[in-house]
N, C-alpha and C positions, 0 to 999 in steps of 0.2 A: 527737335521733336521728330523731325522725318525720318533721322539715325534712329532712333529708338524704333520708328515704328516697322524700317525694316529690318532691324537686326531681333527683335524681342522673339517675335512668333519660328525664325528658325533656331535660337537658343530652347527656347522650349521645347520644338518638335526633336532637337540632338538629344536635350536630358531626357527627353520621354523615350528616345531611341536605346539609350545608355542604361536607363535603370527599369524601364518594363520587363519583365520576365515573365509574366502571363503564358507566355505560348511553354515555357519551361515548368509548369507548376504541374507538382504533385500532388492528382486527385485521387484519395484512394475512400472507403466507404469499412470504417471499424463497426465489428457486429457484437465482440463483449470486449470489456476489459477486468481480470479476474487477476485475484493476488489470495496466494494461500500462507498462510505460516503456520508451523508445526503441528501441518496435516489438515488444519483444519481452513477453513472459506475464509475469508480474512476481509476480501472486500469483491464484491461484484457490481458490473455496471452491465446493461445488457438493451439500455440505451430509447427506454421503451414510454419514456414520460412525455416526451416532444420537447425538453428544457434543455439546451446546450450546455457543455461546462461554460462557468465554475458549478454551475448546478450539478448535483451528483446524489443518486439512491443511497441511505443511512447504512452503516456498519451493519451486522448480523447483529451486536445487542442491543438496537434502537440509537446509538448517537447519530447526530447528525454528521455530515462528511460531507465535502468542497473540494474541488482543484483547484491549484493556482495554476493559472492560464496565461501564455507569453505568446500573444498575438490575438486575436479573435475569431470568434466562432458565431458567423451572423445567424443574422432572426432563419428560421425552417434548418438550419443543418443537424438538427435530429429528429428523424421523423421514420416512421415505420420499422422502430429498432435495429437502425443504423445508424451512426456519426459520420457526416462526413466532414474531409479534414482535405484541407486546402488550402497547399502550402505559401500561396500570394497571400494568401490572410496572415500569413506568420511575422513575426518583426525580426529585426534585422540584428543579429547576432555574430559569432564567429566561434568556429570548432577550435579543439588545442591546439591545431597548426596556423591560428589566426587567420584562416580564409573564412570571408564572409560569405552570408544565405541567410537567409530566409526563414525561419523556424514557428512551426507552429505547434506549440510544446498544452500539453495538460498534464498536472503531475499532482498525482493525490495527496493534498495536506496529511501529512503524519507528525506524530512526535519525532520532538530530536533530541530528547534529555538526556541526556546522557545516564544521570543519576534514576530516570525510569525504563528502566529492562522489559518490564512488565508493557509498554504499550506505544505504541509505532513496530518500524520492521527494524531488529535491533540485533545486534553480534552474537545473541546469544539464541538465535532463532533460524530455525529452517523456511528457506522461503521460495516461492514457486509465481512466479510473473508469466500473463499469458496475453497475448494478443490475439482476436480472429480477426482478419482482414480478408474483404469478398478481393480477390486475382483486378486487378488494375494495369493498366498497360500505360509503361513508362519508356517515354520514347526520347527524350533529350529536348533538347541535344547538347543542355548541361545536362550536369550531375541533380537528380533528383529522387525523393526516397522516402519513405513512410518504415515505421519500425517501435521497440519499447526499447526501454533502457532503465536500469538501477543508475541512480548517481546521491553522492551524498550532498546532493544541492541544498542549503537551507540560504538566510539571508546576509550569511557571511560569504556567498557564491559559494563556487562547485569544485573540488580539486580531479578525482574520477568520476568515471562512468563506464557500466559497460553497457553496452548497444547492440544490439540485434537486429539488422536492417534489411530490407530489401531497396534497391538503390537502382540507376541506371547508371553504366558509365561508359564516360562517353571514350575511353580509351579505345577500350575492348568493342564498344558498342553493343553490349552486351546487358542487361540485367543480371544483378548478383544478390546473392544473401549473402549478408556480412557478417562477422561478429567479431567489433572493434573493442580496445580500451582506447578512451578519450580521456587522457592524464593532462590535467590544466596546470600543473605545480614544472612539468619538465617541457609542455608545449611538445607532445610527441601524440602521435596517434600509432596504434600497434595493433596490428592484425592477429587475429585467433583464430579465426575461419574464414573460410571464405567457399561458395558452389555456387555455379550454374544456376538459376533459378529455370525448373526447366520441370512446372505444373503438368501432369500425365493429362491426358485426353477427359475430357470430363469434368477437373477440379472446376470447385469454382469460389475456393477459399483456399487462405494460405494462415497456419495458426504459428505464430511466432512465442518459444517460450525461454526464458530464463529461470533457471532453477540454483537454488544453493541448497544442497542435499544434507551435507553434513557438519553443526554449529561448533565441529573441531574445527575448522580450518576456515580460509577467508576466499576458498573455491567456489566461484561463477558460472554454470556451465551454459550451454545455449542448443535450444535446437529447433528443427520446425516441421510441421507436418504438410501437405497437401492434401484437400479433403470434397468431398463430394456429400450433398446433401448430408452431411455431419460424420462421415463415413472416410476413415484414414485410408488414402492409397496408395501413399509413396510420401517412409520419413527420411530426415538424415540429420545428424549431430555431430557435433564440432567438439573434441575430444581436448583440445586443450583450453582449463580455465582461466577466468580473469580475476586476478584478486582484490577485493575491494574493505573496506574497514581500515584501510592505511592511514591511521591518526583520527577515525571517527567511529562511533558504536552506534550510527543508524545509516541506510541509506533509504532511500524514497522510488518511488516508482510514477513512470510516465507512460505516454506515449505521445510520438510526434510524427509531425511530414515536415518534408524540408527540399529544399530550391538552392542550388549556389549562384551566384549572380554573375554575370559577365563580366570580365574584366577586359576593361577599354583599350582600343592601341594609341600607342602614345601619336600619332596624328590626328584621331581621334581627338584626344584628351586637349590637342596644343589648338584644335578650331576650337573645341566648347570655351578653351581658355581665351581665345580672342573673341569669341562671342559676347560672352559674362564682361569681358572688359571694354568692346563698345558700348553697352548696354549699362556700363557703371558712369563712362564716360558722359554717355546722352543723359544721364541722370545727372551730374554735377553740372552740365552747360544747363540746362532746365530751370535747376535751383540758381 
């Protein structure tokens, strides 16, 4: 009993060393989140009810509409038409390269019929994804990141996505705007853009958009603005597409924050593993 009582409380304080990430999380503050298809308003959230997702304002022709939500969004994070999103609230997931983090995902229930053309965001439809996000400062000193993304996620999982992010990393030590495909069928992630993230004097929003312009082809574009009390003052876009409809006639629309998690050094990993095992040991002399 003595072993247990000194070995338990530094096992604990090492996992809690190992898998906290708290000081790494991305806080950032979404002000709408708007999806148009062929031309027309398709869905707006503008975040003004005070009801977190899965709660979500009705379609433009009175249906009702919901997120499915992968991680949580606690009680007060919408309030004064703003979402905020925080990325230690997320659960624990992995990108196509299989590194895990943290993700706090909201992605608006749509159709995925195949056989109905007529309603979800479907192959044969133009469609325009926006995000406002008020300027957040991402400082590491993992990788951490807020952004939208198209993916034809239903509950068969996800095979792409493409993603439009604002990230920090911690290579560069830099902050970046992304614009990834995240293919889960070949475990590759593939760059289509990439700037500077570098808000002029004044911004104090960053509007992140995905567009698919023309229902001939399976082309993704991405771009983003910097803005000033609603006022564009420095855009740029990313000129090569991402193509997505690769074996599916819908994809769905999100947006998320995201945290990658540290990964342990094997001396690290070899005390928590003699810790857990005096602590399994003290438990069988007990019994």
């Amino acid at each position: 009993m003595r072993m247990f009582t000194r070995i338990a409380p530094g096992v604990v304080a090492l996992a809690t060393c190992l898998w906290s990430v708290g000081a790494n999380a991305a806080v950032v503050y979404l002000d709408q989140f708007e999806i148009k298809r062929n031309g027309g308003t398709f869905f707006t959230d503008g975040f003004g009810d005070g009801n977190p997702p899965p709660s979500a304002p009705n379609f433009p022709n009175g249906q009702p509409a919901s997120y499915g939500v992968f991680g949580s969004f606690v009680a007060g994070s919408e309030a004064g038409g703003l979402l905020r999103l925080n990325s230690a609230d997320g659960g624990l997931t992995q990108n196509a390269n299989g590194q895990d983090r943290l993700t706090l995902r909201a992605a608006l229930s749509t159709n995925t019929n195949s056989s109905d053309l007529a309603s979800g965001l479907k192959i044969d439809d133009t469609l325009g994804l926006t995000g406002l996000f008020n300027l957040s400062s991402l400082t590491g000193p993992l990788i951490n990141g807020y952004g939208i993304r198209f993916t034809d996620r239903d509950a068969g999982g996800v095979n792409q996505m493409a993603e439009l992010d604002v990230r920090f990393n911690p290579v560069t030590g830099k902050v970046e705007v992304r614009y990834i495909l995240q293919d889960f069928e070949t475990h590759q992630i593939t760059e289509r853009g990439l700037a500077d993230f570098a808000p002029p004097n004044g911004a104090d929003q960053v509007l992140l958009q995905i567009t698919r312009p023309d229902p001939g082809n399976t082309d993704f574009f991405a771009s983003y603005s910097y803005l000033q009390g609603g006022n564009v003052l420095r855009a740029g876009a990313f000129e090569a597409p991402i193509r997505l409809f690769q074996g599916e006639d819908f994809v769905r629309a999100e947006f998320i924050a995201f945290e990658s998690l540290p990964v342990p050094e094997p001396g690290t990993l070899a005390l928590l593993g003699l810790g857990l095992a005096g602590l399994a040991a003290s438990r069988r002399r007990k019994q």
